[in-house]
Residue frames as qw, qx, qy, qz and C-alpha x, y, z in Angstrom:
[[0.873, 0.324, 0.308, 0.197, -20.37, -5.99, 8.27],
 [0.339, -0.499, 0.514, 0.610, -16.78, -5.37, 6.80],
 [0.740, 0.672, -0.029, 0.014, -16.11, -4.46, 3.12],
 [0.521, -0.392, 0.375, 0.659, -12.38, -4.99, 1.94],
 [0.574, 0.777, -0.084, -0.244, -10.76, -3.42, -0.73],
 [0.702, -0.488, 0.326, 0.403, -7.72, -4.23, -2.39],
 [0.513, 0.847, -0.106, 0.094, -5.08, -2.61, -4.90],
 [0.868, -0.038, 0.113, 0.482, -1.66, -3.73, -6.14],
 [0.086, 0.978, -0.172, -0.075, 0.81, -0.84, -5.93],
 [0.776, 0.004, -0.049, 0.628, 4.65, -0.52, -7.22],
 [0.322, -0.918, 0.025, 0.229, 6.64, 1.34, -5.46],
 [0.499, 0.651, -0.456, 0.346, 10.48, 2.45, -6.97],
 [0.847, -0.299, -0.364, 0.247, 12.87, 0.75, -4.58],
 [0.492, 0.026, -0.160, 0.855, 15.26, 3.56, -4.27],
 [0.149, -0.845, -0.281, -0.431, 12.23, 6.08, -2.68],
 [0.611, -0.688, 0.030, -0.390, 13.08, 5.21, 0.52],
 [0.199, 0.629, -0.728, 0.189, 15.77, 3.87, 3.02],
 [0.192, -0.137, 0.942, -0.236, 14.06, 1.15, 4.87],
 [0.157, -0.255, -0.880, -0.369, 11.03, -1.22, 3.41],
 [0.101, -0.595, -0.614, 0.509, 8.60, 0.32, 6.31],
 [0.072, -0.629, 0.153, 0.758, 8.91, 3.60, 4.56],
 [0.116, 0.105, -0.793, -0.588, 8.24, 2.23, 1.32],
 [0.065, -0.435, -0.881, 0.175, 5.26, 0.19, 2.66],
 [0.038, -0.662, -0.447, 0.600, 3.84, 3.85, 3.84],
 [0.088, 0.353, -0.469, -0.805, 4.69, 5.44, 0.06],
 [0.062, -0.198, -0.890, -0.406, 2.31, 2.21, -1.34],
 [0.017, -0.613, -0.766, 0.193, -0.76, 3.40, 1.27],
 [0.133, 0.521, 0.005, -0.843, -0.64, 6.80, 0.29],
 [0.107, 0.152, -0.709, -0.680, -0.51, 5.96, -3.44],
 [0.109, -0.358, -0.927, -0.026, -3.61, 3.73, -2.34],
 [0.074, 0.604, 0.612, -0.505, -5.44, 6.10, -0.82],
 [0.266, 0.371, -0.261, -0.850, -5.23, 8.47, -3.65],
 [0.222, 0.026, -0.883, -0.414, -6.52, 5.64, -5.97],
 [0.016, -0.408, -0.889, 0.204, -9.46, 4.71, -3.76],
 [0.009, -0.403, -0.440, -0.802, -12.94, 6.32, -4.43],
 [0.533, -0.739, -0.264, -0.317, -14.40, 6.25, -1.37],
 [0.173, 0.495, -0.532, 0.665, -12.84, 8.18, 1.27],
 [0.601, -0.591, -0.353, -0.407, -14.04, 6.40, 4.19],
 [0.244, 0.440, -0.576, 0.644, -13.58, 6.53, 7.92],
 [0.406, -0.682, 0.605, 0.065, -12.64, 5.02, 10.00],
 [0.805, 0.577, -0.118, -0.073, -10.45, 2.35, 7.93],
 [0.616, -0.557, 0.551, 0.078, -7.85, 0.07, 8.38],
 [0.565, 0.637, -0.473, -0.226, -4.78, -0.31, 6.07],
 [0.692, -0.546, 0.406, 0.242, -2.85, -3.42, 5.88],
 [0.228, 0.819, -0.414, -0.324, -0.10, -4.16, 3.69],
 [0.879, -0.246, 0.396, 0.102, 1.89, -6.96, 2.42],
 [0.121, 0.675, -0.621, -0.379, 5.11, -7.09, 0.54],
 [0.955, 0.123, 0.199, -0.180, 4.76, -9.04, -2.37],
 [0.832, 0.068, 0.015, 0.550, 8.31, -9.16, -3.87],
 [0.258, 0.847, 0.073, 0.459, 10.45, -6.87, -4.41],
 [0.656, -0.394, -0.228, 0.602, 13.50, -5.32, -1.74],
 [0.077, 0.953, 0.068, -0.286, 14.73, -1.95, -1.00],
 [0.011, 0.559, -0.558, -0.613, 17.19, -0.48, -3.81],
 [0.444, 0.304, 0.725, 0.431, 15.13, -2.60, -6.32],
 [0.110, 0.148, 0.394, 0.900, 14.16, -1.33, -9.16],
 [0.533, -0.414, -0.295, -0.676, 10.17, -1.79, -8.70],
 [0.145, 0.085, -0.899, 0.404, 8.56, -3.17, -5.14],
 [0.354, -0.137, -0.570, -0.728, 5.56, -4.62, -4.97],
 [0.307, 0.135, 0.608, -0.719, 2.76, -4.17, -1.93],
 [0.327, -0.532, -0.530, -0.574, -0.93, -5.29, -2.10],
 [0.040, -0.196, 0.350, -0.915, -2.58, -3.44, -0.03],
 [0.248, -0.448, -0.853, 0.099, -6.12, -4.19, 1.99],
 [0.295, -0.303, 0.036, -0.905, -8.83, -1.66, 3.00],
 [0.231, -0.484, -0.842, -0.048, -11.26, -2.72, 5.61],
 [0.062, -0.173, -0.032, -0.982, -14.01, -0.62, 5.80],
 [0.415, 0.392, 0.670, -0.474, -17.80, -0.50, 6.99]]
């Protein structure tokens, strides 16, 4: 049996040069935020608005976990 999590990160558009790279700035930020470090664990992402050189860009993110 799967558990998900999930957590809405903004990212600054101008971290990074390409939206992939950004994406990978929101799962860190997630994992720091998450209380249970668990493993094995599968991230996905999804860009909810937000482009690169905006100002804020906004990922929710997905944990699936045992």
């Amino acid at each position: 049996m799967f558990k998900y999590d999930y957590y809405d990160v903004e990212v600054r558009g101008d971290c990074a040069d390409s939206i992939d790279d950004l994406a990978d700035i929101a799962i860190a930020e997630a994992t720091d935020r998450a209380r249970l470090y668990c493993l094995p664990a599968i991230w996905y992402v999804v860009r909810v608005r937000g482009l690169v050189g905006d100002f804020v860009v906004q990922f929710r993110i997905c944990r699936k976990r045992r």
